[in-house]
KEBA-691981 format. One line per field, with one value per residue (C-alpha): residue in three letters; x, z, y; chain. Coordinates in nm, 3 decimals. Layout:
BEGIN
residuo (ALA|...)
u (X|...)
w (Z|...)
v (Y|...)
cadena (A|...)
end
This chain:
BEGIN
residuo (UNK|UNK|UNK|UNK|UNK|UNK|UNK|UNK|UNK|UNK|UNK|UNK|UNK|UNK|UNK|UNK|UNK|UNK|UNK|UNK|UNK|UNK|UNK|UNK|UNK|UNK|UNK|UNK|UNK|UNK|UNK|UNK|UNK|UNK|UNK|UNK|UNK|UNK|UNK|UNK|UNK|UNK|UNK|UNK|UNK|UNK|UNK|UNK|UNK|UNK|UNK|UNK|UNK|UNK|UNK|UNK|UNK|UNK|UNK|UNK|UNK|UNK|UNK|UNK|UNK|UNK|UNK|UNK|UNK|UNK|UNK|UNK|UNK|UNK|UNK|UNK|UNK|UNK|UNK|UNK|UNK|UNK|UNK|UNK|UNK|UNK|UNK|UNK|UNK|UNK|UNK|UNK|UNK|UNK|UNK|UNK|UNK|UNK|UNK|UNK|UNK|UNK|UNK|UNK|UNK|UNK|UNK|UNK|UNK|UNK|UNK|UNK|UNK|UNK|UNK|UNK|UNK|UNK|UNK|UNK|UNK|UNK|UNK|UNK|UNK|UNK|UNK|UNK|UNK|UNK|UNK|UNK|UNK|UNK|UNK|UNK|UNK|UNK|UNK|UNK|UNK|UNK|UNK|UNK|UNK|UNK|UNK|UNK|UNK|UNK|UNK|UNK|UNK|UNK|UNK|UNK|UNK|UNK|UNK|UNK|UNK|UNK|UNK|UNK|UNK|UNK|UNK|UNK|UNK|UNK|UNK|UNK|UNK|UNK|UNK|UNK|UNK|UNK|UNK|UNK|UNK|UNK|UNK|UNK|UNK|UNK|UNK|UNK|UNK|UNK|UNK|UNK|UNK|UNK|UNK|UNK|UNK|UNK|UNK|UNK|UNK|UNK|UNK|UNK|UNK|UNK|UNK|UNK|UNK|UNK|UNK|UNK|UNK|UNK|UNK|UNK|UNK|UNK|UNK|UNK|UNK|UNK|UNK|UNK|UNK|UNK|UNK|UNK|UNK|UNK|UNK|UNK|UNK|UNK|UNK|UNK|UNK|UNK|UNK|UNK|UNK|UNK|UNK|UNK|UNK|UNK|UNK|UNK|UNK|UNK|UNK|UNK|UNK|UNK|UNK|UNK|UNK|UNK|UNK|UNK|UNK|UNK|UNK|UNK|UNK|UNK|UNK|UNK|UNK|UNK|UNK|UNK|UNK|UNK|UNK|UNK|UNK|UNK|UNK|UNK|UNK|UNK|UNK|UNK|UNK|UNK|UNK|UNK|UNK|UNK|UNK|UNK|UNK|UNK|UNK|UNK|UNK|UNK|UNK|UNK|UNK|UNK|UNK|UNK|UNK|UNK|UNK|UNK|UNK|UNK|UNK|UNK|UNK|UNK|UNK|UNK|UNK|UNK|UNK|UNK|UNK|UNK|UNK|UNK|UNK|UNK|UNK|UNK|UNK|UNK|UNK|UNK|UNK|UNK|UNK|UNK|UNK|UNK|UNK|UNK|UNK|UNK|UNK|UNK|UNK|UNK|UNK|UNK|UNK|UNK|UNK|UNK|UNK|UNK|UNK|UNK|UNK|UNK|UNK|UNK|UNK|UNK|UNK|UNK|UNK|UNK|UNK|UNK|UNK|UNK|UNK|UNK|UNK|UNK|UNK|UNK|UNK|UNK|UNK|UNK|UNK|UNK|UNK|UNK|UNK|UNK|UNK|UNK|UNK|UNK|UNK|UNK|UNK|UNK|UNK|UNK|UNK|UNK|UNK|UNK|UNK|UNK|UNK|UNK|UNK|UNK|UNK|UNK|UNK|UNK|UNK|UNK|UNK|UNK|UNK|UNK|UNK|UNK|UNK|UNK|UNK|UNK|UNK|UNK|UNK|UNK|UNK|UNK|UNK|UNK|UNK|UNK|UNK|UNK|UNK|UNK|UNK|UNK|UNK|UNK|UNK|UNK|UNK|UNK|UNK|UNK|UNK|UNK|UNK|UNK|UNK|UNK|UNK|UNK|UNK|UNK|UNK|UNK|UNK|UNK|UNK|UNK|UNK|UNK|UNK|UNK|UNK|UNK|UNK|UNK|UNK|UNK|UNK|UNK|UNK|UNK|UNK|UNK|UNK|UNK|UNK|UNK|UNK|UNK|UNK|UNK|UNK|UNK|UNK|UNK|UNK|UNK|UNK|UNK|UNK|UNK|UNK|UNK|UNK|UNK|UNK|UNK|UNK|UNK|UNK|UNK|UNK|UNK|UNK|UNK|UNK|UNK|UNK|UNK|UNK|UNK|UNK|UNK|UNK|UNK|UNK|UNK|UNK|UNK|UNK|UNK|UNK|UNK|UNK|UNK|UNK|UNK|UNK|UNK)
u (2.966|2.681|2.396|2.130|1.829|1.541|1.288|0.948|0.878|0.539|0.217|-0.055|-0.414|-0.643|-0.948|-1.199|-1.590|-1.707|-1.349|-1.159|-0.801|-0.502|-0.225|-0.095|0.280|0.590|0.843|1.216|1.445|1.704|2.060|2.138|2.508|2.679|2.627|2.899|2.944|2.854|2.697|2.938|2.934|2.767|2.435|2.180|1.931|1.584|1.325|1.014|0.841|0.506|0.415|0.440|0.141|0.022|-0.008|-0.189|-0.030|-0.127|0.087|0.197|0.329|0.614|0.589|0.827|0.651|0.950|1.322|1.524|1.764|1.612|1.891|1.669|1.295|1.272|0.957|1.023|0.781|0.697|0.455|0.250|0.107|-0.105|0.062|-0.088|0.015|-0.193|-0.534|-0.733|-0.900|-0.643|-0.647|-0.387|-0.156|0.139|0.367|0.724|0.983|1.341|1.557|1.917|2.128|2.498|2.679|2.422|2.117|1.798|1.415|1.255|0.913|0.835|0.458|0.381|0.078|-0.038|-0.260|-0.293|-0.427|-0.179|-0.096|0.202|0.296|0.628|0.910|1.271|1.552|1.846|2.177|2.482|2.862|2.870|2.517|2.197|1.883|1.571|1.170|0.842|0.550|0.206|-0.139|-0.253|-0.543|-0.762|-0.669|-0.763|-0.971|-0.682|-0.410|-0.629|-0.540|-0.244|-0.159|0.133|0.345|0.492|0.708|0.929|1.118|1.203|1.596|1.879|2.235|2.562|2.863|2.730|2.376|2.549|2.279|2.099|1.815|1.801|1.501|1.301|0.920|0.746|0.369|0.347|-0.028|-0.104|-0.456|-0.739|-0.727|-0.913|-0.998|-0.875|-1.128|-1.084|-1.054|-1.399|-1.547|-1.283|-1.433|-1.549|-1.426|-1.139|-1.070|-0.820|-0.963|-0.768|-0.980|-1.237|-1.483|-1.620|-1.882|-1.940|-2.133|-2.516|-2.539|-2.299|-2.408|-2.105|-1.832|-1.500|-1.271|-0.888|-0.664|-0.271|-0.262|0.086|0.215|0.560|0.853|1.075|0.873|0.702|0.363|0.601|0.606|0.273|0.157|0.426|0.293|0.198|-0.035|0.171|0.180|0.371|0.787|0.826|0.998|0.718|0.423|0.019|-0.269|-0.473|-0.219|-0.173|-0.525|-0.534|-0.840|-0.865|-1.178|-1.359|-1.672|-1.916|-2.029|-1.940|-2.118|-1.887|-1.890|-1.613|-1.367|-1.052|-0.781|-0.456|-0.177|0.080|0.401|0.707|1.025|1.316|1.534|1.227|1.248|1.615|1.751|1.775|1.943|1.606|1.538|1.814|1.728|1.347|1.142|0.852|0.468|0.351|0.645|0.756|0.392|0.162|-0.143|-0.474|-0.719|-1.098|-1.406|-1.680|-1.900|-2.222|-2.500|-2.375|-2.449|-2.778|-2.705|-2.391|-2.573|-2.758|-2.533|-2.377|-2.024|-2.035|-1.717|-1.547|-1.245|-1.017|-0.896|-0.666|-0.796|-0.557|-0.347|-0.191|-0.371|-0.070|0.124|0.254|0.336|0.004|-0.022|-0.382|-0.350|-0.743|-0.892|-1.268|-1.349|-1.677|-1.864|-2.162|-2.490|-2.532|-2.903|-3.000|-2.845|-2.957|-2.974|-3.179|-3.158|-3.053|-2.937|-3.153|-2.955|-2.683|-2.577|-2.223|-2.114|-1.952|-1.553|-1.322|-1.003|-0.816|-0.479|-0.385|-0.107|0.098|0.399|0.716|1.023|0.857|0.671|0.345|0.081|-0.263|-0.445|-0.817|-0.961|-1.243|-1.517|-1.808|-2.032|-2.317|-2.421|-2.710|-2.864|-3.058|-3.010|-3.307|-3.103|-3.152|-3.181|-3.379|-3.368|-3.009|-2.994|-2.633|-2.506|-2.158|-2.079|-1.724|-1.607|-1.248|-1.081|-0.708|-0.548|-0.184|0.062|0.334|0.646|0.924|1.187|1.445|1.618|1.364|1.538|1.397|1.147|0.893|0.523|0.257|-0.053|-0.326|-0.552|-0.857|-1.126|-1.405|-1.589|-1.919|-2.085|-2.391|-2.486|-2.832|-2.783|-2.401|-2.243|-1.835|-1.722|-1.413|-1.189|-0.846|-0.596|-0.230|0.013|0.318|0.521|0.862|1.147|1.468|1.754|2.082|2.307|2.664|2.952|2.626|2.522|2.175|1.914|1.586|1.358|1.039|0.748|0.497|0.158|-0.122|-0.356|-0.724|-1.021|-1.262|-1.590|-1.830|-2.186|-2.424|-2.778|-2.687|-2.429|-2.054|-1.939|-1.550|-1.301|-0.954|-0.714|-0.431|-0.131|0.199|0.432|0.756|0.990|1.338|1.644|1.935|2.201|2.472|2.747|2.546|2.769|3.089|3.172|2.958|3.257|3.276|2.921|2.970|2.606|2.427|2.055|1.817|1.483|1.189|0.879|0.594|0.343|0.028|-0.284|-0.519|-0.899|-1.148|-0.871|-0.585|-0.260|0.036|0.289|0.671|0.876|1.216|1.486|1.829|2.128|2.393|2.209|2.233|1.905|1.954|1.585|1.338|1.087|0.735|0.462|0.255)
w (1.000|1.050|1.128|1.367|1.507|1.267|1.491|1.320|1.000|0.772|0.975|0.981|0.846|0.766|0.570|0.562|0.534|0.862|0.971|1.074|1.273|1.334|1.540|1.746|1.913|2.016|1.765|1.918|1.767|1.554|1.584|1.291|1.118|0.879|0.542|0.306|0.006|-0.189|-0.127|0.042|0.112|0.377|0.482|0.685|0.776|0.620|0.760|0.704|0.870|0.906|1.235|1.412|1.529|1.856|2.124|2.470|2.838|2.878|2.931|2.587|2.389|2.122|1.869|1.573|1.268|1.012|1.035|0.715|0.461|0.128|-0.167|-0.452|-0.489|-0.232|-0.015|0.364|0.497|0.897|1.112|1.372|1.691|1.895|2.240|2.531|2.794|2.588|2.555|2.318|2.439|2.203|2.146|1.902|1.726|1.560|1.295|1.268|1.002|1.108|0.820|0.703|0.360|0.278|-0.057|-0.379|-0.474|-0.681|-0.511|-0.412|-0.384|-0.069|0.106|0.391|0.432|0.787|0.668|0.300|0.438|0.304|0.594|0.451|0.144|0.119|-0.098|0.009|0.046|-0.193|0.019|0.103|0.043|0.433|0.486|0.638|0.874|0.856|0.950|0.910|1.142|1.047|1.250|1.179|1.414|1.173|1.092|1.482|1.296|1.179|1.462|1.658|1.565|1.431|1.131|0.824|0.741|0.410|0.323|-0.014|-0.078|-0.410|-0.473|-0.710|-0.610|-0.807|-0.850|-0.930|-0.727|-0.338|-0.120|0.065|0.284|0.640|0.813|1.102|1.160|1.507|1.604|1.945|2.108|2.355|2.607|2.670|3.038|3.255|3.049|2.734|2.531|2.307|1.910|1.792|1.454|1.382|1.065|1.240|0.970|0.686|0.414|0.105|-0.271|-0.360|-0.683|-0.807|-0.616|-0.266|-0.015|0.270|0.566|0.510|0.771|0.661|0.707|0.625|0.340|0.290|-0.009|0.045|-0.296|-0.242|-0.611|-0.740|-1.039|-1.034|-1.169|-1.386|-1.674|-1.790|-1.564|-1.280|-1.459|-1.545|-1.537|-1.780|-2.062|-2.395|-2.650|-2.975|-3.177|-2.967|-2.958|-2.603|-2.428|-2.274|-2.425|-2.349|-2.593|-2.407|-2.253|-1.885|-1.706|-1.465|-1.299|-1.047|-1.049|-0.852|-1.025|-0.855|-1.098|-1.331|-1.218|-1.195|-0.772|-0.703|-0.850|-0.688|-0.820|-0.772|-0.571|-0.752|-0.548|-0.668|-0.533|-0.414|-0.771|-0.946|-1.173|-1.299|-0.935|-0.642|-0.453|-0.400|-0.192|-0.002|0.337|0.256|0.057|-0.135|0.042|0.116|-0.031|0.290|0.367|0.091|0.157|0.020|-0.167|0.031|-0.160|0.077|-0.132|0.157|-0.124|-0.298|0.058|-0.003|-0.314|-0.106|0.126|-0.071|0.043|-0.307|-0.460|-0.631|-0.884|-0.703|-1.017|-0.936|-1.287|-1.384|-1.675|-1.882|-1.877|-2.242|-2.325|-2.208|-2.019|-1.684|-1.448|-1.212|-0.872|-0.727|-0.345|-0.261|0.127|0.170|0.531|0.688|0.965|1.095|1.241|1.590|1.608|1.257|1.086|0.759|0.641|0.338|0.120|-0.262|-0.449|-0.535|-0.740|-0.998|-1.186|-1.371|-1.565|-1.915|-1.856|-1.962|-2.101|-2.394|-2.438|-2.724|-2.851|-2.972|-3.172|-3.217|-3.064|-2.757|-2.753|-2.545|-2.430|-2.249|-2.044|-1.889|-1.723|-1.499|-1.385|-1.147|-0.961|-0.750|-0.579|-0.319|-0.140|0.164|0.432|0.694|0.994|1.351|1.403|1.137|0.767|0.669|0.368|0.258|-0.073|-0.187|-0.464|-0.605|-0.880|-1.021|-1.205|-1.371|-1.560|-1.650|-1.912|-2.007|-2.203|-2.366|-2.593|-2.819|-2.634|-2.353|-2.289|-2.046|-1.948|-1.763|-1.604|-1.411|-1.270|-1.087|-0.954|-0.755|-0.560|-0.402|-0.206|0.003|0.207|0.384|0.585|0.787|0.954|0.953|0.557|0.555|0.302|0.198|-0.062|-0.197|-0.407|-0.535|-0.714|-0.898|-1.047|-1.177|-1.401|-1.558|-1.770|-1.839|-1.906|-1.913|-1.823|-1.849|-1.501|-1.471|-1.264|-1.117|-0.908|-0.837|-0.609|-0.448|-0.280|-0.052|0.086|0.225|0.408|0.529|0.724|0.913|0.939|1.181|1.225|1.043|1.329|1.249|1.439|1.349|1.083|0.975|0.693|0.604|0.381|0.301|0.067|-0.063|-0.251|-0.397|-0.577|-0.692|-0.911|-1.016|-1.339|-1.538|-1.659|-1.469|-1.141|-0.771|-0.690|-0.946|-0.957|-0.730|-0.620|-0.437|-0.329|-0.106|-0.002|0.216|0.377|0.589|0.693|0.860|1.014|1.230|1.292|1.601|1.751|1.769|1.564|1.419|1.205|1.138|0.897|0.749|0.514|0.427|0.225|0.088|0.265|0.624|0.829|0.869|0.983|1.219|1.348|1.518|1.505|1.731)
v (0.366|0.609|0.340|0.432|0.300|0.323|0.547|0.467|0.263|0.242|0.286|0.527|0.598|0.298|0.377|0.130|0.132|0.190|0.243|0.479|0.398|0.637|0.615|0.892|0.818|1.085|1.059|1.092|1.353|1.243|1.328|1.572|1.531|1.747|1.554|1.482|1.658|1.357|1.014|0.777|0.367|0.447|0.652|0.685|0.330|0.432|0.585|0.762|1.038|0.811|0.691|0.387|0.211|0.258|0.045|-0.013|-0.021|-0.384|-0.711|-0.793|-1.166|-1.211|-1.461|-1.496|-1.565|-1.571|-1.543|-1.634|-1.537|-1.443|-1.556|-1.647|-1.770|-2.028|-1.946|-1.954|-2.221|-2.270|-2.308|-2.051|-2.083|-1.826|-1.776|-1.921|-1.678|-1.391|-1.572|-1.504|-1.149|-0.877|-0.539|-0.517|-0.709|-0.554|-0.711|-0.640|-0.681|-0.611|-0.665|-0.648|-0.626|-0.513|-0.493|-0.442|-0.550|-0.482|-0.371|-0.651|-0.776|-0.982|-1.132|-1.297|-1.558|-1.713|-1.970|-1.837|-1.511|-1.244|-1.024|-0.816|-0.740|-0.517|-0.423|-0.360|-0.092|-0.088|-0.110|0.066|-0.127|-0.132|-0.249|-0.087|-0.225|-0.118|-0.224|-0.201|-0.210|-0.268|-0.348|-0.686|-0.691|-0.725|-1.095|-1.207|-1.479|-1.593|-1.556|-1.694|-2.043|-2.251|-2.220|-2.215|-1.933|-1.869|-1.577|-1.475|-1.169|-1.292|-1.221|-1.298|-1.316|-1.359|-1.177|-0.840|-0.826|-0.997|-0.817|-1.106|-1.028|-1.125|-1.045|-1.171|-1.111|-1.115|-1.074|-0.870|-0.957|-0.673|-0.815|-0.663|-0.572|-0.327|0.031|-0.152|-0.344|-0.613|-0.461|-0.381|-0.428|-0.714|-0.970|-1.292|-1.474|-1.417|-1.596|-1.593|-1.612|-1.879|-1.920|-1.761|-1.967|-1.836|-1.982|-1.750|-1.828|-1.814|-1.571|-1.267|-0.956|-0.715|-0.854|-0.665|-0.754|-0.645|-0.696|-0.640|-0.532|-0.419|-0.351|-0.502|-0.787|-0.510|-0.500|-0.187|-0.259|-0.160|0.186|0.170|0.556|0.619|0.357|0.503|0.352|0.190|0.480|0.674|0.613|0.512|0.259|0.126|0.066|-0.040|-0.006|0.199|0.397|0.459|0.445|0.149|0.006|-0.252|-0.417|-0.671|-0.870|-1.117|-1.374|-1.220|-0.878|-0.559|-0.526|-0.252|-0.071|0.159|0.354|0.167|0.344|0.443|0.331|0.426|0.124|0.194|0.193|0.391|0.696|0.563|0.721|0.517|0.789|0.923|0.649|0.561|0.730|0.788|0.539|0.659|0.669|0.304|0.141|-0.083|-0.101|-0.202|-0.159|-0.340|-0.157|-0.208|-0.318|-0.254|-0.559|-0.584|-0.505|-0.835|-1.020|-1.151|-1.326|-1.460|-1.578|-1.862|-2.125|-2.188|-2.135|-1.771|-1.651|-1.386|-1.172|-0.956|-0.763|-0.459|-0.287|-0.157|-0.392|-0.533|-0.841|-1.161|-0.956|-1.002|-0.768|-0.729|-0.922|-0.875|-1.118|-1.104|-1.196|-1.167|-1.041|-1.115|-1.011|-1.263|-1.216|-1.411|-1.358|-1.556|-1.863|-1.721|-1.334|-1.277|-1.004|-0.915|-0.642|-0.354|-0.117|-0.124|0.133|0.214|0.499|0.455|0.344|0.675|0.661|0.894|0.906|1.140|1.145|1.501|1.413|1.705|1.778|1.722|1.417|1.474|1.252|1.363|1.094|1.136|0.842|0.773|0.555|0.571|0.265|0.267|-0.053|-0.112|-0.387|-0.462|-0.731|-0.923|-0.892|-1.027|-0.622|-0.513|-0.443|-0.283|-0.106|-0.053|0.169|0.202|0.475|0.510|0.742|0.706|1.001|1.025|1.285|1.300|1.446|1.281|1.481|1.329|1.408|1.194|0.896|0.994|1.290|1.455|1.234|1.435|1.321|1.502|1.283|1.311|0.989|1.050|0.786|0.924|0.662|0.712|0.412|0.414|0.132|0.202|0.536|0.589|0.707|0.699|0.950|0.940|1.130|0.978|1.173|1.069|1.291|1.279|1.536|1.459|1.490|1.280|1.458|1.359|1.599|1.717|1.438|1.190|1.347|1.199|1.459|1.357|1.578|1.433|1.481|1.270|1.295|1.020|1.222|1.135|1.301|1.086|1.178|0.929|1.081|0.941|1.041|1.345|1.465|1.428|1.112|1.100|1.277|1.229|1.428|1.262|1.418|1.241|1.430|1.355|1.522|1.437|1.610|1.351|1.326|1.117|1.013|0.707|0.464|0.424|0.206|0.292|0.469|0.690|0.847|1.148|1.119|1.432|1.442|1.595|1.452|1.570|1.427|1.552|1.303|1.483|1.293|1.452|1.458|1.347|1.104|1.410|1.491|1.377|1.599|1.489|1.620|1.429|1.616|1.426|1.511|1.334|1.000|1.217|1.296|1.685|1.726|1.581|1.771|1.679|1.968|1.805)
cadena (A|A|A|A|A|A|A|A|A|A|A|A|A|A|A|A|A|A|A|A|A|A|A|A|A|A|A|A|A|A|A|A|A|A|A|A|A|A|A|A|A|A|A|A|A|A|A|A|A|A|A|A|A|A|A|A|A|A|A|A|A|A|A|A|A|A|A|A|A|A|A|A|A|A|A|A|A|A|A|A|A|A|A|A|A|A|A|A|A|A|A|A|A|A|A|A|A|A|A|A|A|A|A|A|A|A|A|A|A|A|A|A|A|A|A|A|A|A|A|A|A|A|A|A|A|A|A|A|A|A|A|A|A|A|A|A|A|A|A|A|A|A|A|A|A|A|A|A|A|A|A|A|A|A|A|A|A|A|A|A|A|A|A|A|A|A|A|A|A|A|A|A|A|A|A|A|A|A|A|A|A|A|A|A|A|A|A|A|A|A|A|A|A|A|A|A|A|A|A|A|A|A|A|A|A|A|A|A|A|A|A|A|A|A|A|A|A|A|A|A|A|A|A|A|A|A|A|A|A|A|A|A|A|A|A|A|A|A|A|A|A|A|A|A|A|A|A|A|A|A|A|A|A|A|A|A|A|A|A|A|A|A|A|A|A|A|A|A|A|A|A|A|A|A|A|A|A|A|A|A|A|A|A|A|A|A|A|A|A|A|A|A|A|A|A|A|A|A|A|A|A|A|A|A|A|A|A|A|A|A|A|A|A|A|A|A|A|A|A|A|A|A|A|A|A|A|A|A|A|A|A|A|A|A|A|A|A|A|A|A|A|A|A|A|A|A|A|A|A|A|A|A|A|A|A|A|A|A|A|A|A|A|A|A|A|A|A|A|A|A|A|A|A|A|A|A|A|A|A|A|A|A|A|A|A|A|A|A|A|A|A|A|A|A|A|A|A|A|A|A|A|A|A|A|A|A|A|A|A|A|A|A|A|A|A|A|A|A|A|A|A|A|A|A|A|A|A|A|A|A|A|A|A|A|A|A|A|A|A|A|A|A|A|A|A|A|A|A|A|A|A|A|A|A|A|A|A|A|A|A|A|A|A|A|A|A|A|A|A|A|A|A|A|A|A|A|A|A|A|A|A|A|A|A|A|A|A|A|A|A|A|A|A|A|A|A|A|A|A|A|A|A|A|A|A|A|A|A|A|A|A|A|A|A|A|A|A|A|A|A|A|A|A|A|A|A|A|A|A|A|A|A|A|A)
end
């Protein structure tokens, strides 16, 4: 068996108003093989090229959170405990999945709540006959509010076994609480309070001064909303279709007031694009590591703060009316002001831009559909804070282009999108500018003997810039490509598909807090390259 240790798993940039966190480790090099001619029952644990999340020199605390063995839809349920011997005073907390699966077995979905806060949301690795292990790290410090107290746990990687699907998920989960000692400080700018939208009804504290939304939105459950960016409106002969075509929003409204909006990422799971041999070594960006979309919602504080229930929606627009598909797991994060027991304020500005979205549709012996989408929001507000008046303005434009070819029986099958979200906050003197663009560029055929082809090619890349006083105070650039080569006989037994594939990935941070550059290539579901730049 050619197992090895999974060197680094899912971490990386986190772009938040006000925020701006990297991580900067020394990746190992990998031992290189000579890969097979063709896929095997056997390859290569995944891995990705991103890094793992850094941590301090500083006594450190274990606790497992979850260990169980995912068979069907039966939620792991248990109970958590912040450890003693760590205190209270943390720099970081890092989660840890550690998983394991042999035989075969479908993508899965999975979350994981601590109190009904969703902390981790993830999706899984197909596996080889012979089994593979693999994990996921992700920092969780942002939820000290609530580690720092007992609480339950629930956990589901949904899953179906039988005699054809036999994969069963084992995994274990562990928090690792690393103290603030000495040169290391306790994590700064952590929400005093978070709390999960449960419903659509929220009371914050009448003395919030900063109010974060995170949604976990994924399109997902096998029907066409997992594919979403290849819908087509009903005229069009497709497989999958949506009104409106392909432009997804996801939205958040205050009492029934539009308050954010975001691009959703669009992640591509481990079976996607018809070819899981794509993803067998290298899952797609953000797959194992799903990360929430941030609503920076602080010009809505002041009519939050009134001490009554307000009606906090999350929405996908887009979305066929009655259909499924969409999971949008909310937490509002809040940050409170220790000099006042009330901050007073309201909202001062609100201005929106007409919705875009045309898909037309071109029919011939190539089918052909051309989508342009967009949206833009600007909210402000001011707050009466123990340290003055704090004006705060959030400005978000949304853009999407994409064409989509097919031809009869979806044959090729052939898309090339573009998704942008340009955000800029500016909260007093300090503005956070940031610029988000995702790519995809890819193909299907099947050809001769039913030999089934996809190369495809993804992008996540961000620049963000925090301005204070007018001087530069911090800077990142982040760039994650992937791209993939696979093919394999559709139709007959594992066995008998002759698979080959190459992949590639080259994750690149760097900015004011240094570098990180790795670069993964497999073939054949061998690691042939791993090289760190800096």
């Amino acid at each position: 068996m050619r197992h090895h240790k999974v060197m680094s798993m899912i971490g990386g940039l986190v772009l938040a108003a006000g925020a701006l966190l990297t991580a900067h480790p020394a990746a190992a090099q990998a031992p290189y093989e000579t890969p097979p001619p063709e896929f095997t029952s056997d390859w290569h644990d995944p891995v990705t090229a991103a890094p793992p999340v850094a941590r301090p020199d500083t006594p450190s605390c274990e606790v497992t959170l979850a260990e169980a063995q995912f068979r069907d839809f039966t939620p792991y349920r248990g109970s958590y405990a912040p450890p003693k011997e760590c205190g209270t005073r943390w720099n970081k907390v890092v989660l840890r999945l550690e998983g394991n699966v042999k035989g075969r077995q479908y993508d899965r979905l999975g979350y994981l709540t601590v109190g009904g806060v969703e902390i981790f949301r993830t999706s899984t690795p197909q596996p080889s006959p012979d089994g593979i292990a693999w994990s996921v790290e992700k920092d969780v410090t942002r939820y000290r509010d609530t580690l720092s107290r007992p609480q339950p746990v629930e956990m589901l990687i949904g899953n179906v076994v039988n005699e054809t699907y036999t994969g069963v998920f084992d995994v274990r989960v562990t928090l690792t609480f690393y103290t603030a000692r000495g040169q290391v400080k306790p994590a700064a700018d952590t929400p005093d309070r978070v709390l999960p939208l449960d419903s659509t009804s929220l009371t914050t504290p009448r003395n919030t001064e900063r109010v974060l939304a995170e949604v976990y939105a994924t399109g997902s459950g096998g029907g066409c909303e997992e594919y979403w960016y290849l819908t087509v409106p009903d005229a069009a002969p497709y497989s999958c279709k949506a009104t409106d075509g392909p432009y997804r929003e996801v939205q958040v409204s205050v009492d029934g007031r539009l308050a954010g909006i975001a691009a959703p990422f669009p992640t591509v799971w481990t079976g996607g694009w018809s070819n899981p041999f794509l993803w067998y070594v290298t899952p797609g960006p953000r797959a194992f590591d799903i990360r929430p979309i941030v609503y920076d919602l602080t010009p809505f504080a002041g009519i939050l703060n009134d001490g009554r229930a307000h009606r906090v929606e999350v929405s996908v627009v887009g979305v066929p009316a009655g259909q499924t598909g969409w999971s949008t797991p909310t937490n509002i994060l809040l940050w409170q002001d220790e000099g006042r027991a009330v901050v007073t304020g309201a909202l001062d500005r609100h201005e929106e831009t007409a919705p875009r979205s045309s898909s037309v549709y071109t029919a011939g012996a190539e089918h052909r559909l051309d989508t342009d989408g967009g949206h833009a929001l600007t909210v402000a507000g001011h707050l009466n804070t123990s340290h003055g008046r704090v004006d705060t303005t959030v400005t978000r434009t949304l853009g999407h282009t994409s064409v989509h070819r097919w031809a009869e029986s979806e044959n090729p099958d052939a898309l090339t999108a573009r998704w942008t979200d340009d955000e800029t906050v500016t909260a007093g003197r300090t503005s956070t500018r940031t610029h988000r663009t995702y790519t995809m560029d890819g193909e299907t055929t099947v050809g001769a003997g039913d030999r089934l082809r996809t190369v495809l090619s993804l992008g996540d890349r961000a620049d963000s810039v925090v301005v204070r006083d007018g001087e530069r105070a911090a800077f990142s650039y982040l760039d994650d490509t992937y791209r993939g080569d696979a093919t394999y006989t559709t139709g007959v037994p594992r066995d008998q598909r002759h698979a080959v594939g190459t992949t590639s990935q080259r994750y690149r941070l760097y900015g004011s807090e240094g570098c990180y550059d790795r670069t993964l290539r497999t073939a054949q579901g061998t690691v042939t390259e791993d090289r760190l730049r800096c």
